[in-house]
N, C-alpha and C positions, 0 to 999 in steps of 0.2 A: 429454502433459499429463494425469496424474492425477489424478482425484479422491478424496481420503481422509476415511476418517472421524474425527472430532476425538478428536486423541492417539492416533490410529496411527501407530507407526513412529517416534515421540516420542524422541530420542536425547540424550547428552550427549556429544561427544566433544573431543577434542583433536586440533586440524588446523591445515592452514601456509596461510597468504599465500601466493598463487601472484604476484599482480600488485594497484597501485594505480594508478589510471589519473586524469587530470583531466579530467574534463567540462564545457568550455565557459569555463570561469573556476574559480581556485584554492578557491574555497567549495562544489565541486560535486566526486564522487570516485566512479569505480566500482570495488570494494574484490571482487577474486576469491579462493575461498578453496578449497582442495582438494577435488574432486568427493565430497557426502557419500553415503554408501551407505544414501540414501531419496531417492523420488519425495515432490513437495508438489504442493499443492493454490494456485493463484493466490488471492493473499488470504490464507497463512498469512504469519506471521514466524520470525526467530531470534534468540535474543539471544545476542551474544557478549560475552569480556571478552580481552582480549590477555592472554598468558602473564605480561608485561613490564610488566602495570600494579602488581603486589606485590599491597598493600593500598591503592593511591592511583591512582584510583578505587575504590571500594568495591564498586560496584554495574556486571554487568555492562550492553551497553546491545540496547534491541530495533530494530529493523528488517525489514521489509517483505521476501520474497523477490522478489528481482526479476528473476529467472531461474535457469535451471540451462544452462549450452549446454558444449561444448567448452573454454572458457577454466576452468570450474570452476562452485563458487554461486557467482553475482553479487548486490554489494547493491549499489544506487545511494542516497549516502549526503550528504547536506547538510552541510556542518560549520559545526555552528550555537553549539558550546561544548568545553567543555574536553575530556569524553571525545571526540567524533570530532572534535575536533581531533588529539590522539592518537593516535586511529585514523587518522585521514591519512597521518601519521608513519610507518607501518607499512611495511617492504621484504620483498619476497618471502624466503621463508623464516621469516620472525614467526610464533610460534605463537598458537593460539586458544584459547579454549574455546569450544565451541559448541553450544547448546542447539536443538536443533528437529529435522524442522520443527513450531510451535506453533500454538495457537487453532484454529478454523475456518476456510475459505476461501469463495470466489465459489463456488456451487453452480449448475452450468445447463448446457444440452442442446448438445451442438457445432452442432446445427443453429436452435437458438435466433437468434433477432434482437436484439442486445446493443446498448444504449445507454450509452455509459462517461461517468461525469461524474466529472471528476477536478479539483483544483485543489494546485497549487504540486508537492509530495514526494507527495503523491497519487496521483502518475502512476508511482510506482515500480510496485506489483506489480500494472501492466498491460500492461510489457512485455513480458514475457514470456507473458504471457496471450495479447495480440494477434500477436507473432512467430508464434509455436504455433498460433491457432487455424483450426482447416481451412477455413472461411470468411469470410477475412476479408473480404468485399463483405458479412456481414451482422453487421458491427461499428460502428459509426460512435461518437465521440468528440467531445465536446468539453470543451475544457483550457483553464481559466481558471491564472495566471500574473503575477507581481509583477515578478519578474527576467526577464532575457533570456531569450526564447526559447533561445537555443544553448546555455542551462544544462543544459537536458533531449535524452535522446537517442530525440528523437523522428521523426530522419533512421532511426531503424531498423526505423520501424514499417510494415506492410507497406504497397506501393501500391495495392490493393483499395481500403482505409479510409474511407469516410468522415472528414475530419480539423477541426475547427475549432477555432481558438485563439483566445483574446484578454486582453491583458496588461492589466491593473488600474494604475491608476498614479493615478486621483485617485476621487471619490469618486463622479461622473459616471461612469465605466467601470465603476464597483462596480454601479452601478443599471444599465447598458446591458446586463452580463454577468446579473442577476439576469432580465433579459428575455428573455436568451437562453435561460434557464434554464427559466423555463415554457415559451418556446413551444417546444424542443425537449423538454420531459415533457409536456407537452398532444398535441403530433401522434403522441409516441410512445406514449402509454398505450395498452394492449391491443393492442400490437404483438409484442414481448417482455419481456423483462426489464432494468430498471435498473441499472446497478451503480456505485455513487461511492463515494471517498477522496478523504480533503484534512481542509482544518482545521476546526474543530467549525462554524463559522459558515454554511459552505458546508452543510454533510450539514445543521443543523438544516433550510437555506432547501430544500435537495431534499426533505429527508420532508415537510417542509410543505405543497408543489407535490405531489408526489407522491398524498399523502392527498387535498387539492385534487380533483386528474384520474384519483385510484382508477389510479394505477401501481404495478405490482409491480415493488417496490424494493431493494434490500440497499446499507447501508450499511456500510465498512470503518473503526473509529473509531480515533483517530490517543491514545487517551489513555496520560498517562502510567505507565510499569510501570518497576519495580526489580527483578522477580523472575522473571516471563514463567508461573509455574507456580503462581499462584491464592492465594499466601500471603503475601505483604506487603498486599494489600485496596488498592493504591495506584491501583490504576485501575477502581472498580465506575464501572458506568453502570445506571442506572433504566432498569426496564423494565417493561412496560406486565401482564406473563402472569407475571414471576416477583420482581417488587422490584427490588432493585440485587443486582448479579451482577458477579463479575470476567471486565472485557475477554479479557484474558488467555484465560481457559479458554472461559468463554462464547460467545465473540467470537474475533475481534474484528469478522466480517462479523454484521449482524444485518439481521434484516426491517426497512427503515425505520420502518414502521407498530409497532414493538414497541418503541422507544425512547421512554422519557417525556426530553424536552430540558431539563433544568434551566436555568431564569430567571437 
């Protein structure tokens, strides 16, 4: 598990579908794609576009590295609309385009004490983080969640872990989960380091806790990109030391305390 520095090793290639796998139910897919010749950083992305989209899709799409292992790159991929529905569709041998690995990643020490706070597709690029890391008894998680638990392949994460889940289904569980949330960044501040993804509402409530209980933070932001390489401006996010900046190159992991959260 490497650490790089942002836009090292930065590629575009053209590569095949090894396998599409289902995850728990038909809306959940881990999509392997031919071993790329770079190491990443957990917390980078790639954006692809299948050979076989023409012009329709226009725009390739990004996602989350969520490992590298034996089977090839793995993405663990939601199919939430038309492109990865698409991309569902895909049979070994489909070609790619492949863009990465991109952005920033999670920065921190293998001997660090890691706090994951993840919620929903959030939990992609920390498996592979947590398979990989040398200590996992100094990891502990907790994974907030809408759909079934067995959507996520969290049966692979190592036995060490600390693990806690809890599935939101009314508005009550929303507020139960928000508690869990301080009191596990209240015990954990100045322990080691933070590190969450998930949906925008989730990271604003952790930087907010965070700054709160003075934890050092990073957050990995989920915002939308068409380009993945700083040039469509479809995904700046405010920021506290430099304005608004593109996710993409800037990011997408950033110090929680440096993100201004738009109202």
């Amino acid at each position: 598990m490497k650490q790089l520095n942002n836009h090292e090793s930065r590629t575009c290639v053209r590569t095949m579908v090894r396998m599409v796998t289902p995850a728990g139910s038909d809306g959940f897919i881990s999509l392997y794609l031919d071993l790329p010749e770079w190491d990443y950083t957990p917390g980078q992305f790639v954006m692809i576009r299948p050979e076989n989209w023409d012009n329709d899709p226009v725009w390739p799409r990004p996602f989350s590295i969520c490992e590298v292992n034996r089977n090839g790159l793995r993405l663990f991929i939601q199919v939430v609309g038309r492109g990865t529905r698409l991309i569902s569709r895909l049979t070994p041998g489909s070609r790619v385009d492949l863009w990465g690995p991109l952005g920033n990643g999670f920065k921190f020490d293998p001997d660090d004490r890691l706090l994951i706070l993840a919620g929903g597709m959030g939990i992609a690029p920390f498996i592979g983080l947590c398979k990989n890391h040398p200590h996992p008894e100094k990891v502990s998680l907790l994974f907030g969640h809408r759909v079934g638990i067995e959507c996520y392949p969290l049966d692979e994460l190592p036995q060490g872990m600390d693990k806690q889940y809890a599935r939101q289904e009314g508005q009550s569980d929303l507020v139960l989960f928000q508690e869990m949330l301080e009191k596990r960044i209240q015990e954990f501040s100045g322990l080691g380091r933070i590190l969450a993804c998930g949906p925008t509402p989730l990271l604003r409530v952790v930087s907010s806790l965070s700054l709160k209980y003075k934890a050092e933070t990073y957050v990995s932001l989920e915002n939308k990109m068409a380009c993945g390489v700083g040039a469509c401006l479809g995904c700046v996010a405010r920021t506290s030391d430099q304005g608004y900046v593109q996710t993409c190159t800037h990011g997408p992991v950033f110090r929680a305390d440096r993100i201004v959260w738009e109202v």
